[in-house]
N, C-alpha and C positions, 0 to 999 in steps of 0.2 A: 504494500500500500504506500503510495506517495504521501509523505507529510504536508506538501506546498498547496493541499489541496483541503485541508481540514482549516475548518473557520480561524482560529487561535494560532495557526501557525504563521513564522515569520516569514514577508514577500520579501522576494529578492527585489534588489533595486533594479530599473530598468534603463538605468545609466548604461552608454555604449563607450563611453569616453573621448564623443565627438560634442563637447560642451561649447555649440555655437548657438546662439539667441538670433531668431528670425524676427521681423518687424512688430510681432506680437508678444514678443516677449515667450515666446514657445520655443523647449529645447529643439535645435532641430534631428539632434543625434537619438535622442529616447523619448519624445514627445509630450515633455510636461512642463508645468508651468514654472515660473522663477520662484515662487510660494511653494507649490507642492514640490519640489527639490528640496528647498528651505527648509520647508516642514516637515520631511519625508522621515526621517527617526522617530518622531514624537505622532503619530498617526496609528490608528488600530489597523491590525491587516486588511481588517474589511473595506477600510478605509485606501489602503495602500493597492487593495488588489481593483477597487472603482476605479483608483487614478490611475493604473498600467492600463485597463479597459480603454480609458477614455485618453489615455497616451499612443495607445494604438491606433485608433481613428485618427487624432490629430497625423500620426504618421503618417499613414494613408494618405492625409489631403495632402503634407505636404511634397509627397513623391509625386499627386497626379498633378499640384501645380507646377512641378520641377518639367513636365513632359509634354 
């Protein structure tokens, strides 16, 4: 059984260590905001695994505006 998948457990960060800020202030390397980076230690999992969710999308946009 994978641990990364039970509520209580710790998310990995989704830092890629391409730490560039796009016009919105959005990483463009792991797709999250300059606060939720900030914040990212002091957040519940449930909390850490919404913001990689919605770090993925942002990704998303910013590969099909790249194209």
């Amino acid at each position: 059984m994978t641990h990364a998948l039970l509520p209580s457990s710790k998310v990995e960060s989704p830092c890629t260590k391409v730490c560039t800020l796009d016009a919105r202030n959005i990483c463009i390397g792991c797709g999250r905001s300059v606060s939720e980076i900030a914040n990212w230690s002091r957040l519940t999992a449930a909390e850490q695994r919404d913001i990689c969710r919605k770090a993925g999308e942002r990704r998303q946009q910013i590969a099909a505006a790249a194209t």
